[in-house]
N, C-alpha and C positions, 0 to 999 in steps of 0.2 A: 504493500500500500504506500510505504514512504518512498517507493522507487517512485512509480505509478506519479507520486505526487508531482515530485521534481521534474520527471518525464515530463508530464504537463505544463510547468511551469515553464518548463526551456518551449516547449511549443511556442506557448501565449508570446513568449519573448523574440520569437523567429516571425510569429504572424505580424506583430507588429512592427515589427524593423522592417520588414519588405516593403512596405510603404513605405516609410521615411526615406529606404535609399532610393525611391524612383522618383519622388519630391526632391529630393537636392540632386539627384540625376538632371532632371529636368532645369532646375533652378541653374542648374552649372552652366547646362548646357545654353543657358540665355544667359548668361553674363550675372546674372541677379543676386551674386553672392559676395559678402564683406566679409571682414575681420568681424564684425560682431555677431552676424550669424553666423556664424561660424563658431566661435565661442559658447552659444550660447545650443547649438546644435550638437554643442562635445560633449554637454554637462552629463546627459543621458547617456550618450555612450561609455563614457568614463564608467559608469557603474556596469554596464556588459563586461569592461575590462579588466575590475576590478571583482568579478565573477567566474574568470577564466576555466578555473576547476569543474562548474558547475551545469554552463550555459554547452551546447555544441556547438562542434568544429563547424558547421556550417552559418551558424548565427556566430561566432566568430569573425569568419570568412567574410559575412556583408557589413558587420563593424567596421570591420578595416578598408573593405572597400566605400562606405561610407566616408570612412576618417581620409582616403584619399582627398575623394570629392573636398572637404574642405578644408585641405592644404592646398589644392592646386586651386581651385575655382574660390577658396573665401578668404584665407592666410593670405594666399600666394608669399611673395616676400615681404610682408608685413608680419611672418610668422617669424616670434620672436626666439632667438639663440636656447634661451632658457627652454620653454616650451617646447623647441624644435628636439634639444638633447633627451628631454621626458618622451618625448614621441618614439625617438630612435632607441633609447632603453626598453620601451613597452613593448614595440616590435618585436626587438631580438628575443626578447622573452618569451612571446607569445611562437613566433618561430621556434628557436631554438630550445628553449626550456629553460629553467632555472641555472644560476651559475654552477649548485651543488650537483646536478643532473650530468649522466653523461650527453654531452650536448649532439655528439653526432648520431648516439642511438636515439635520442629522444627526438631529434631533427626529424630522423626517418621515419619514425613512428607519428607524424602528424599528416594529414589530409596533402595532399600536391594540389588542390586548391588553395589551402588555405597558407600554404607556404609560397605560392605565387601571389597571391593577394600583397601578402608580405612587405615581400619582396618590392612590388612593383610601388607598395607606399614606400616604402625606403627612398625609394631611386626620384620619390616626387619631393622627400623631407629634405633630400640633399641638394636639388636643383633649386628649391625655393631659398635655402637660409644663404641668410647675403650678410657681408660687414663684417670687419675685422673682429666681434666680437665672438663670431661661429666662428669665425677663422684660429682665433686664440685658445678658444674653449670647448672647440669639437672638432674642427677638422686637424687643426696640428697641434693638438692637446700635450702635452708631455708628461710620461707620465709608467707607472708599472703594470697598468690595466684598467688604459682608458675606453671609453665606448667607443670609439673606432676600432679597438683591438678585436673588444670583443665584438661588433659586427662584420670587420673583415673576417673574422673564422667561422660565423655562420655563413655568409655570401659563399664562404670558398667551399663549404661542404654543402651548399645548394648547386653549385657549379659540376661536384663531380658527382651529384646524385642522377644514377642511373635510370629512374621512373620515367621521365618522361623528357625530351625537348625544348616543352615550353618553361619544365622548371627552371633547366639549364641557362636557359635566354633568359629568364625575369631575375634570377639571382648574380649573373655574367653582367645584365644591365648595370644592377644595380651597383655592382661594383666597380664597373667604368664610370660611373656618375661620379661614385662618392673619390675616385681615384683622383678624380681632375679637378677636385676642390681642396685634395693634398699639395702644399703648395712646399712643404717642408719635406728638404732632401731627408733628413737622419730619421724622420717616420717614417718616406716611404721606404728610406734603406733597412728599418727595423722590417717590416713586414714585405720584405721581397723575399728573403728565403723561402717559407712558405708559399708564398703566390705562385713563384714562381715554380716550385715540386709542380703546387695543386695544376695549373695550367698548362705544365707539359706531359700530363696525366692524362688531359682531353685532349690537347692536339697530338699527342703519337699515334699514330696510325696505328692502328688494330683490327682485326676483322672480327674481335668478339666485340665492342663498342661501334657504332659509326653516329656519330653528329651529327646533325643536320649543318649545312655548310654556313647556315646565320649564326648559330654559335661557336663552330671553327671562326669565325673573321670575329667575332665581338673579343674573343678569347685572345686573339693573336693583335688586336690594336690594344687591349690591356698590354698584353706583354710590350707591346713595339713604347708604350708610354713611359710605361716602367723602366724600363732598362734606360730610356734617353733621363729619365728626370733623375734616375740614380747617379749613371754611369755616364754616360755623355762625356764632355770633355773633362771632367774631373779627375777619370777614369787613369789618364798617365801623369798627374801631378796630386797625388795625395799625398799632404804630408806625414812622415812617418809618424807621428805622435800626434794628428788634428784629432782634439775633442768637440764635439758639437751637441748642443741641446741637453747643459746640466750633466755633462759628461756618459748621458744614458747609452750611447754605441761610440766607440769609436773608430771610425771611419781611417784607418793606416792600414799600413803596409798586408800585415794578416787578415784584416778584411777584406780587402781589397785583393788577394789572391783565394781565398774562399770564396767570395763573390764569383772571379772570375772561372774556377775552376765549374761552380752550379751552373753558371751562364753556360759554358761551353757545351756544358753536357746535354744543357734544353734545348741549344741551338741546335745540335748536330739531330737531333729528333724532330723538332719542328722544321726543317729545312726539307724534310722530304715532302712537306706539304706542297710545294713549289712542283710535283707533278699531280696535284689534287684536279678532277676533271671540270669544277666550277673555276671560272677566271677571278670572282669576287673573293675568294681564296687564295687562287696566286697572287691577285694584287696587295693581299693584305700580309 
């Protein structure tokens, strides 16, 4: 009876969200939306989110895509630094699962809708926050596990989840979004090792995995960014003792031949892609 109850309750709570998101669907789609409905359109959802345990992945699912609608259509870049970091925290949770969780089992064990939904807000919370204050306090944050961290390790385990295509592409997205708002060498130098494993894991050619060839190129202009914003020309004048950013990496001599040794190794495997049968792949 107390399943029964709850059951019902997540219903009532899906019946009525369906509406709401074809109202601000509509509203978006006429231009009709502020910062303050927008605000004021959260209040409610905020309690769906604050329910996560309880409500389903599918009432989930139109939360967030709700919560898109107004960041892009009411926020836009009016949505504020602070705000924007509470959004991108909610996310990876709601994605990924709790810090204490294993996060790539619990990754896989949620809906591939609801982990593209995700996703595809992520990639709108990054496009929208503007100003050296997101700049300071989220995108080139410093720090021992900041939210960029932990969203680039959920991005990169939606990247190489094998379920479907379009996860691949919404999570790939969202990751070249949030890459090109890194404007700080010694971050993205902290999370290139990783990326770059995770990335030359999808572009190596296999005949037990195949891509679709939109996330072969989304995959491969991450990489083409990365390597120029790390390694570029810095690449033959490091100095052997440069410390950068609170001394958290230091970017000399031994880094700089570990770098170059992982790079080597992604290159010689990505380079076979240069006989892939789409051109939009050899170009890229």
């Amino acid at each position: 009876m107390r399943f029964r109850g709850r059951q019902a309750a997540a219903n009532d709570v899906l019946r009525a969200l369906e509406p709401v998101y074809a109202v601000l669907n509509e509203l978006g789609s006429q231009d009709a939306l502020d910062e303050k409905l927008a605000e004021y359109s959260f209040f409610p959802l905020s309690h769906i989110f604050n329910e996560t345990q309880r409500v389903s992945a599918r009432c989930l699912e139109l939360a967030v895509n709700c919560l898109q609608i107004l960041v892009t259509k009411g926020w836009r870049q009016r949505l504020s630094p602070q705000m924007g970091k509470q959004l991108i925290i909610l996310l990876t949770l709601i994605v990924g699962g709790t810090p204490n969780q294993s996060q790539g089992q619990n990754f896989k064990s949620q809906p591939e809708e609801l982990a593209i939904a995700g996703f595809n807000c992520l990639s709108s919370i990054f496009s929208v926050l503007q100003g050296q204050e997101a700049e300071r306090t989220i995108f080139n944050e410093i720090g021992t596990a900041t939210v960029v961290d932990q969203t680039v390790y959920i991005l990169l385990e939606g990247v190489i989840d094998d379920r479907s295509d379009g996860l691949c592409l919404a999570a790939a997205g969202a990751l070249q979004t949030l890459y090109l708002r890194i404007v700080d060498r010694v971050v993205l130098a902290s999370m290139m090792p990783r990326t770059v494993s995770t990335l030359t894991k999808v572009l190596k050619p296999t005949t037990q995995i195949r891509h679709s060839y939109r996330v072969l190129v989304v995959c491969l202009q991450i990489l083409t960014q990365l390597l120029k914003n790390v390694l570029s020309d810095h690449a033959a004048s490091v100095p052997e003792k440069a410390q950068e950013a609170n001394a958290r990496l230091a970017l000399d001599d031994s880094w700089l031949k570990a770098s170059a040794t992982q790079t080597k190794l992604a290159l010689a495997n990505v380079i076979l892609l240069r006989r892939h049968e789409r051109p939009e792949v050899q170009d890229a």
